[in-house]
C-alpha positions as CSV (number, residue, x, y, z in Angstrom):
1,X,24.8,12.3,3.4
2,X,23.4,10.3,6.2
3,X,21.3,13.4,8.2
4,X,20.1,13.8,3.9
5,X,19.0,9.8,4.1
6,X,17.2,10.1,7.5
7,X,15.4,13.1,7.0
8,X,14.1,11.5,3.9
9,X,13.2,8.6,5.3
10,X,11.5,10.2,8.2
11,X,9.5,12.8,5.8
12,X,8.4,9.6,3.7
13,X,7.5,7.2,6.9
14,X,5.6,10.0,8.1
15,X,3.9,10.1,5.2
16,X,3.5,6.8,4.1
17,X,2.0,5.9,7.8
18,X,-0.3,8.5,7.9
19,X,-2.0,7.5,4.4
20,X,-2.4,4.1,5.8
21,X,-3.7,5.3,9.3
22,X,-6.1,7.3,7.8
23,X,-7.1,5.1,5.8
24,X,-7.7,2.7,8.4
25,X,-9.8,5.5,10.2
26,X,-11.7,6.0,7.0
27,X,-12.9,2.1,6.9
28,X,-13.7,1.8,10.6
29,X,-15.6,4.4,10.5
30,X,-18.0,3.8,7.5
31,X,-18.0,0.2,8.8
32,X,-19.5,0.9,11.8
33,X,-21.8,4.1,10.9
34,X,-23.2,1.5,8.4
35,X,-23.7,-1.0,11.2
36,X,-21.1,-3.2,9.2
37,X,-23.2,-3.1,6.1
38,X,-21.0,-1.3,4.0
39,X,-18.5,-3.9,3.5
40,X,-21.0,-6.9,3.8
41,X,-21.3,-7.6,0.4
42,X,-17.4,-7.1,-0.5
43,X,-17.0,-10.4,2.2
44,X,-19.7,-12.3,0.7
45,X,-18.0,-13.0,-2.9
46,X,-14.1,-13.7,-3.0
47,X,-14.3,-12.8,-6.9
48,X,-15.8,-9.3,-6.1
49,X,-12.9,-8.7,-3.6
50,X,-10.3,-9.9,-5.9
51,X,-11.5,-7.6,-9.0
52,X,-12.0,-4.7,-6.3
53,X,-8.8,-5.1,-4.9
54,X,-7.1,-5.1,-8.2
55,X,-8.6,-2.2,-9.2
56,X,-7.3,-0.4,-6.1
57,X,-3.8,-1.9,-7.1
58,X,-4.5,-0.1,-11.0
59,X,-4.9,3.1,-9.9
60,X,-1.4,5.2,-10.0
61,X,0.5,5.3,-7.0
62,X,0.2,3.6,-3.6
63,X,-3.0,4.6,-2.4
64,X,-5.4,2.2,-4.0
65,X,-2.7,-0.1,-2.4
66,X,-2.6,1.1,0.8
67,X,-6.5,0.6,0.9
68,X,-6.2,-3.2,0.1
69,X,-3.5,-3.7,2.6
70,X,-6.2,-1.9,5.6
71,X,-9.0,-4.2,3.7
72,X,-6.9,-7.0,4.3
73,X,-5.9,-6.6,7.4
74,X,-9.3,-6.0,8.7
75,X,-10.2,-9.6,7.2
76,X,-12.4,-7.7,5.0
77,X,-10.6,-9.0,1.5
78,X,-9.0,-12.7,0.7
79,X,-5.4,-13.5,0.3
80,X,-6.1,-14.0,-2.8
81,X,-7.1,-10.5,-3.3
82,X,-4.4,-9.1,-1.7
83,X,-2.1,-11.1,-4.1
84,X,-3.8,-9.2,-6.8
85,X,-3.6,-5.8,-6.0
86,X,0.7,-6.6,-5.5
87,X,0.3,-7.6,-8.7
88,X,-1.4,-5.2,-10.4
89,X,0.0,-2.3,-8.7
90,X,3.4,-0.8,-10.0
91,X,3.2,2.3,-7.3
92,X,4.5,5.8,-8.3
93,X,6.2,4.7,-10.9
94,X,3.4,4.6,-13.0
95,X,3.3,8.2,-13.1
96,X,6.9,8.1,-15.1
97,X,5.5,5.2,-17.3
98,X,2.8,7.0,-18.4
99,X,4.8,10.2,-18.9
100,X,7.9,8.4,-20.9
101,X,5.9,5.8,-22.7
102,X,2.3,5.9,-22.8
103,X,1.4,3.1,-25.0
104,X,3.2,0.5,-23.7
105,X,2.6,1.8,-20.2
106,X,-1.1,1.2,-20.7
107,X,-0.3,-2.1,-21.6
108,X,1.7,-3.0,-19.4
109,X,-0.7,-2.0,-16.8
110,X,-3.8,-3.9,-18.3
111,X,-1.7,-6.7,-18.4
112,X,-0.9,-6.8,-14.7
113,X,-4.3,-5.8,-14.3
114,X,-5.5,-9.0,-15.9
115,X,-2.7,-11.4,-14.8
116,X,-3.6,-9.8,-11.1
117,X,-7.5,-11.0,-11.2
118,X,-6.3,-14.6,-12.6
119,X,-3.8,-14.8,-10.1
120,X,-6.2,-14.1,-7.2
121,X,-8.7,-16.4,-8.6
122,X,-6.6,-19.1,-8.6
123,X,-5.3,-18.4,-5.1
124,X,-8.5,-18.6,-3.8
125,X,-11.3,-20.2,-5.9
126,X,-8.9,-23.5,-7.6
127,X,-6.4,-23.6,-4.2
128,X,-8.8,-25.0,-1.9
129,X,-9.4,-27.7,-4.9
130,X,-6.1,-28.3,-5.3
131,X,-5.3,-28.5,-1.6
132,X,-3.7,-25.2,-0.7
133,X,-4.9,-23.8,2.3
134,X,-5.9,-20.3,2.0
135,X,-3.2,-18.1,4.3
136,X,-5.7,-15.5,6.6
137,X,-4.6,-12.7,8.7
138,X,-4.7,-13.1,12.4
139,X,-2.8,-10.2,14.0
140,X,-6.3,-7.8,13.4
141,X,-9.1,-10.0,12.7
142,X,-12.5,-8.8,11.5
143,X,-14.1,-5.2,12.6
144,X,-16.4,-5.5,15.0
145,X,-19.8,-3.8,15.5
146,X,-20.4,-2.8,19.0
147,X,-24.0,-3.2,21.1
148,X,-23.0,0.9,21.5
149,X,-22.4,1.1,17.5
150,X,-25.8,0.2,16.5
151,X,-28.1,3.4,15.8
152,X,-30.6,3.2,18.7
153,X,-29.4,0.3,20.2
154,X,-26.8,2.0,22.6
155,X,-27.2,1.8,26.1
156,X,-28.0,5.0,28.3
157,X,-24.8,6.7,29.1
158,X,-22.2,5.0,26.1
159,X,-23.5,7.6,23.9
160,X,-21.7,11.0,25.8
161,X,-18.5,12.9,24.3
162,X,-16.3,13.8,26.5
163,X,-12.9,15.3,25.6
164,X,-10.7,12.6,27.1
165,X,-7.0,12.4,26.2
166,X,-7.4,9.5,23.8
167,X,-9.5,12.0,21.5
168,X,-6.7,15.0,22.4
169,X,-4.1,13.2,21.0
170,X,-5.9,12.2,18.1
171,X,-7.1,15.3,17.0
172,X,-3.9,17.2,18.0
173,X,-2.1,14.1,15.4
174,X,-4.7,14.8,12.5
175,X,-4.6,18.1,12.5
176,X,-0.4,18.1,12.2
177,X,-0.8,15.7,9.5
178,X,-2.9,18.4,7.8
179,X,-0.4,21.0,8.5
180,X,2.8,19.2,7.5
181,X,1.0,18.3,4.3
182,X,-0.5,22.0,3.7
183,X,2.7,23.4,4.4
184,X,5.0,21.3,2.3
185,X,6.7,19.7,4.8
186,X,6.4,15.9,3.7
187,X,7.7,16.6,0.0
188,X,11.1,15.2,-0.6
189,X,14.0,17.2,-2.0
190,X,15.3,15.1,-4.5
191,X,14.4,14.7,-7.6
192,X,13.4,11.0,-9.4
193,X,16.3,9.7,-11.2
194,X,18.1,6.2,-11.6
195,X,19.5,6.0,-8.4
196,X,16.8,7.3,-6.4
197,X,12.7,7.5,-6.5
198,X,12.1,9.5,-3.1
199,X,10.4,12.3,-5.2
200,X,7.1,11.1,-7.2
201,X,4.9,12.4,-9.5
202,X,1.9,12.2,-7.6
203,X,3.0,14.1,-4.4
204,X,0.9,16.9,-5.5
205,X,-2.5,15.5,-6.0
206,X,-2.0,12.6,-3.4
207,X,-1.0,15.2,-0.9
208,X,-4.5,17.1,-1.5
209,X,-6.4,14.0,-1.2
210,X,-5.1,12.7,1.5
211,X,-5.3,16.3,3.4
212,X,-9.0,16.4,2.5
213,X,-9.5,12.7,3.7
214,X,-7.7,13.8,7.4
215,X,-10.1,16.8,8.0
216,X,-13.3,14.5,7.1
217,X,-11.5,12.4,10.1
218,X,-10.8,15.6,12.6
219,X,-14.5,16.0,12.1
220,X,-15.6,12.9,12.6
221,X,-12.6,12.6,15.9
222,X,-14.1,15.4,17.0
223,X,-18.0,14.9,17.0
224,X,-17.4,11.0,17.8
225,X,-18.7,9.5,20.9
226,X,-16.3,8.5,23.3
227,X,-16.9,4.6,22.8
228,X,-16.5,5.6,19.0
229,X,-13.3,7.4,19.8
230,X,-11.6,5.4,22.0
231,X,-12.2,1.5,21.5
232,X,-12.3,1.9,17.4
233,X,-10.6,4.9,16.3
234,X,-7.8,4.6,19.0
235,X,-7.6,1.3,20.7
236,X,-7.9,-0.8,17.2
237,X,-6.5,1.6,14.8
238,X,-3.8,4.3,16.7
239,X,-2.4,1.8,19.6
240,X,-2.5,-1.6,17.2
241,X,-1.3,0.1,14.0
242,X,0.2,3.2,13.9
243,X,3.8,3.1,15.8
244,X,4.5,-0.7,14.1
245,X,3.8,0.9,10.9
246,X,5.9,4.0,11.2
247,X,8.7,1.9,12.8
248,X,9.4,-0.9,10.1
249,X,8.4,1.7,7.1
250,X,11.1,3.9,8.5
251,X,13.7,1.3,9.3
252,X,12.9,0.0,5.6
253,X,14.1,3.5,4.0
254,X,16.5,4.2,6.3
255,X,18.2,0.8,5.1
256,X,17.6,1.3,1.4
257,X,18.8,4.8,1.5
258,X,21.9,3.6,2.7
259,X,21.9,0.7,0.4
260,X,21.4,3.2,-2.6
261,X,24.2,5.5,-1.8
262,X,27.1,2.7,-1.6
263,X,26.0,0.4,-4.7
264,X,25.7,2.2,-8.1
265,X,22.3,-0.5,-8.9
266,X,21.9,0.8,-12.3
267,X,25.5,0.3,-13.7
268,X,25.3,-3.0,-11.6
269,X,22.2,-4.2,-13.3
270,X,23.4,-3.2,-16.9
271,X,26.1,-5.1,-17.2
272,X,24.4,-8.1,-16.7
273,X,22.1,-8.0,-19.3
274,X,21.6,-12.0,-19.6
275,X,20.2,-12.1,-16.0
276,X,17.9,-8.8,-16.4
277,X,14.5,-10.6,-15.8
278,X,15.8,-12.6,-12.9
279,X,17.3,-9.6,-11.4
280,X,14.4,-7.4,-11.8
281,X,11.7,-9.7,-10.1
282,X,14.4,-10.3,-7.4
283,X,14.6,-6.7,-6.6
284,X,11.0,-6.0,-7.2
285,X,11.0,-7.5,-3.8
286,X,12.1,-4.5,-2.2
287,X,9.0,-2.6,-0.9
288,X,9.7,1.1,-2.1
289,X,9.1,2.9,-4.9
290,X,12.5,3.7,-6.5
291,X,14.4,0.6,-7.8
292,X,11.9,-0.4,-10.0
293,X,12.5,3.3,-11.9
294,X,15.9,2.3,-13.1
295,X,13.9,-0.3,-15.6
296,X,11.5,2.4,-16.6
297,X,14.4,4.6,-17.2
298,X,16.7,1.8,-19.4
299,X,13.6,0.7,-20.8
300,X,12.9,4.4,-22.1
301,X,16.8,4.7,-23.2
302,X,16.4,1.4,-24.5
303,X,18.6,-0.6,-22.5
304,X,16.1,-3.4,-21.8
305,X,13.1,-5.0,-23.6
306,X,9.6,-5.1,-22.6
307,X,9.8,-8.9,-21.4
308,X,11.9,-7.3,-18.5
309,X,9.8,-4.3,-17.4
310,X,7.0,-6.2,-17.5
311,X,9.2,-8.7,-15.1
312,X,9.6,-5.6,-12.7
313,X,6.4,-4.3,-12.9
314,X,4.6,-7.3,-11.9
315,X,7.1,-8.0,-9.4
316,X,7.5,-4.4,-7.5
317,X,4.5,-2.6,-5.5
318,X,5.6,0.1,-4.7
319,X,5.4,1.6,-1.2
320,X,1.9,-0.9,-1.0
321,X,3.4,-3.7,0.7
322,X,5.5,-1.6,3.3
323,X,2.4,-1.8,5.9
324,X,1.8,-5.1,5.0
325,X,5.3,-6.0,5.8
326,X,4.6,-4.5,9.7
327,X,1.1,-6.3,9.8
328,X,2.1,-9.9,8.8
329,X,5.7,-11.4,7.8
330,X,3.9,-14.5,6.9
331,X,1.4,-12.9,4.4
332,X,4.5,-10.5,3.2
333,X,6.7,-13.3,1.9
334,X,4.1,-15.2,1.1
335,X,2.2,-12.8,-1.6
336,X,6.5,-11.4,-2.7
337,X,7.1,-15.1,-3.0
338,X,4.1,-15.3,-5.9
339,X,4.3,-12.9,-7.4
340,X,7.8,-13.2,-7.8
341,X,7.2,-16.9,-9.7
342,X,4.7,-14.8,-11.5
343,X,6.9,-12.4,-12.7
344,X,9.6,-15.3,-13.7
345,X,6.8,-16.7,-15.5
346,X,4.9,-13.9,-18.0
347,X,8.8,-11.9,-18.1
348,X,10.0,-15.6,-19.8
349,X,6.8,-15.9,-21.9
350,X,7.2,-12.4,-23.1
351,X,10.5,-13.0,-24.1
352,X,10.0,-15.9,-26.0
């Protein structure tokens, strides 16, 4: 049981972190082949960010998620955005919504979709009003353009590619990602069910995406210039990201995994059927995909009503707030913290 429980939280770390770190790779880069033009009209209007970043959170599965959390990070969306995508987001569970119950999954999902955007709006456009300081990010900052970035603009010499071991290591790290991911190596054995969610619906796909995205980045590790290389890809993405990421995301599963196997959740939760919204947005706290499933899966049997799925969907993101959870405590409890009183809120007005 416990080598099962490690080796599934090590497969999914592995794989969680390298989604986000490419991810990360992905942004610097266009930000600074566009000379930071790219994302220049995305900082300009906190409304654009917010419905952007909502979007993301839409989309099925982590990834749109995982791309808010890098945005964010890189100061390149509001708080208030952020706050949206958690809410809008219901991770891989989506997959089995849409599979099980169509109809009311769709709904469910416009309605955090809409409740998301509204949120974030009033996080960041009516807080200031009202006196509520906006939180910001300060463990990454903003990307940053380089005199050496700009096309034609670099000075004589900063321009060379060398094959340093900065650029080594990356490539050699890409191009395992690629193979764990080709080869199958990252899929989990287990299958979805009430207890567990370690095996989703969107491995397939997600894993050929996200295999496509890492060999754009070999090629772009590999024809990089060395500044490009070493002060963006690896200084502010590998050295300030990747192992904090990896670490809490894997510590995180390890803990749940073990939490899972001793408490039987689902017969817990079910005999406590007066408390069901409460306890759903309380353990839509937990950043993994997999407890939310056991309200998609009473829900389908009929166990629960809608006012309590919708609780749990608006409260749980998935695997999307794992990275922000090693980036920034403070923005972490902060966002769960709302969008738990969210949840309370539209779970109780549903049910009345």
């Amino acid at each position: 049981m416990i080598a099962d429980i490690l080796i599934d939280a090590l497969r999914a770390a592995i794989l969680i972190t390298g989604m986000v770190v490419m991810m990360m790779l992905m942004i610097e880069s266009l930000n600074i082949s566009s000379d930071g033009r790219f994302f220049s009209r995305l900082k300009g209007s906190k409304f654009r960010q917010i419905v952007l970043s909502a979007l993301l959170g839409w989309i099925p599965g982590c990834m749109g998620g995982f791309a808010s959390v890098s945005l964010f990070s890189h100061g390149m969306i509001s708080f208030g955005a952020l706050v949206a995508m958690l809410i809008a987001t219901m991770g891989d569970e989506a997959f089995v919504m849409l599979t099980l119950f169509p109809g009311k999954a769709l709904l469910i999902s416009a309605v955090c979709l809409v409740v998301g955007i509204l949120v974030g709006v009033i996080i960041d456009c009516l807080g200031p009003r009202l006196g509520i300081k906006p939180y910001v990010l300060k463990a990454c900052g903003h990307m940053e353009v380089h005199e050496e970035d700009r096309h034609g603009e670099a000075p004589k010499g900063r321009c060379k590619r060398s094959f340093t071991w900065k650029r080594a290591l990356l490539l050699a790290g890409i191009a395992l990602y690629i193979a764990a991911l080709a080869l199958g190596l990252l899929e989990h054995d287990a299958e979805p069910d009430i207890k567990h969610g370690f095996n989703i619906l969107s491995e397939d796909w997600m894993n050929v995406l996200f295999a496509g995205l890492s060999v754009i980045m070999l090629a772009v590790a590999a024809i990089g210039t060395d500044h490009f290389v070493e002060d963006h890809l690896w200084n502010h993405v590998i050295a300030r990201h990747a192992a904090k990421i990896f670490a809490w995301t894997f510590g995180v599963l390890i803990l749940l995994g073990f939490v899972t196997e001793v408490f039987d959740i689902g017969s817990w939760i079910s005999s406590n059927t007066s408390l069901m919204i409460l306890l759903a947005t309380l353990i839509g706290i937990i950043p993994e995909s997999g407890p939310h499933l056991i309200f998609v899966t009473l829900f389908a049997t009929g166990v629960v009503p809608f006012p309590v799925l919708i609780a749990s969907s608006i409260s749980q993101d998935g695997h999307a707030s794992l990275p922000l959870l090693a980036e920034s405590k403070g923005a972490f409890l902060r966002a769960k913290a709302i969008n738990c009183a969210v949840a309370l809120i539209v779970g109780f007005i549903a049910m009345i």
